[in-house]
C-alpha positions, -999 to 999 in steps of 0.1 A, spaced: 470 -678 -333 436 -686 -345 447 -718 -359 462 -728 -325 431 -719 -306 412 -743 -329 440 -771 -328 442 -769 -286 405 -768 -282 393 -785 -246 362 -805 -239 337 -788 -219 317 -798 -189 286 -819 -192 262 -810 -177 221 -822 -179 202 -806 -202 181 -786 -179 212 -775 -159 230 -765 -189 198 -744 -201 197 -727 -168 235 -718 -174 231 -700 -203 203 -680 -192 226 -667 -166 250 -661 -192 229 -636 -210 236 -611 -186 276 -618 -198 292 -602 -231 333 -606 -239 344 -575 -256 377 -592 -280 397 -595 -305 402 -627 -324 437 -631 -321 447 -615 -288 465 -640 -268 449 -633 -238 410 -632 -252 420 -668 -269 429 -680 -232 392 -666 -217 375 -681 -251 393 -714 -237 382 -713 -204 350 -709 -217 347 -736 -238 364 -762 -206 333 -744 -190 308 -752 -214 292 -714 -208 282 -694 -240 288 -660 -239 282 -636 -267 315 -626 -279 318 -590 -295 347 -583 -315 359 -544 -305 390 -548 -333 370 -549 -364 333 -536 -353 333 -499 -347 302 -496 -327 318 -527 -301 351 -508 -297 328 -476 -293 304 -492 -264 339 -508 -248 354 -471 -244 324 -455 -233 317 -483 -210 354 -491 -194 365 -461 -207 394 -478 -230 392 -503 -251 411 -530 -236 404 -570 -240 396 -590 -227 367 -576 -210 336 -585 -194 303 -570 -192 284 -582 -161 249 -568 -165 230 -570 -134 189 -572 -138 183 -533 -129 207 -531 -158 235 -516 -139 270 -528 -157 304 -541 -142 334 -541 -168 359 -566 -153 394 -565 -173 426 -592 -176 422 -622 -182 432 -634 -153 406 -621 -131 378 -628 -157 388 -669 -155 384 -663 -122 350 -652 -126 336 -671 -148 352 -703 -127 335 -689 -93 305 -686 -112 301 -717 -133 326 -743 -124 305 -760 -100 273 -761 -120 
């Protein structure tokens, strides 16, 4: 699987410089709770990438203290999923991969 994520890479947006910068500082509000070869986090890593947006991956399969904040957060641990951290540091755990491309696409597609 990892192999095929690697082979089927896409490009990613260009963006300027300065727009790219203000992109990934709204990104640091973002984290993806994975695992490495789930076929469904590999397809939200991808979307990513054609999105150009960097988002601090965290793997919940191998790192205890990941899977641990993902259950006490969602209340599961389930991946893909994405922490949306507002600035009074309130959090929004949005699962499926689906609906996070959806997200993220809403969010950053037309930056």
């Amino acid at each position: 699987m990892r192999l095929w994520e690697i082979a089927n890479r896409p490009k990613g947006m260009v963006r300027s410089p300065a727009r790219q910068l203000e992109v990934d500082k709204q990104c640091t509000n973002l984290a993806l709770y994975q695992f490495t070869t789930c076929p469904f986090c590999i397809k939200v890593r991808q979307e990513m990438r054609r999105l150009s947006i960097n988002i601090e991956r965290r793997d919940a399969q191998k790192h205890e203290q990941n899977r641990s904040d993902l259950i006490q957060g969602y209340g599961q641990p389930k991946v893909p999923c994405l922490k949306i951290t507002d600035p009074a540091g309130n959090a929004v755990w949005l699962v499926e991969s689906d609906a996070i491309i959806a997200y993220l696409r809403g969010r950053f597609a037309n930056t």
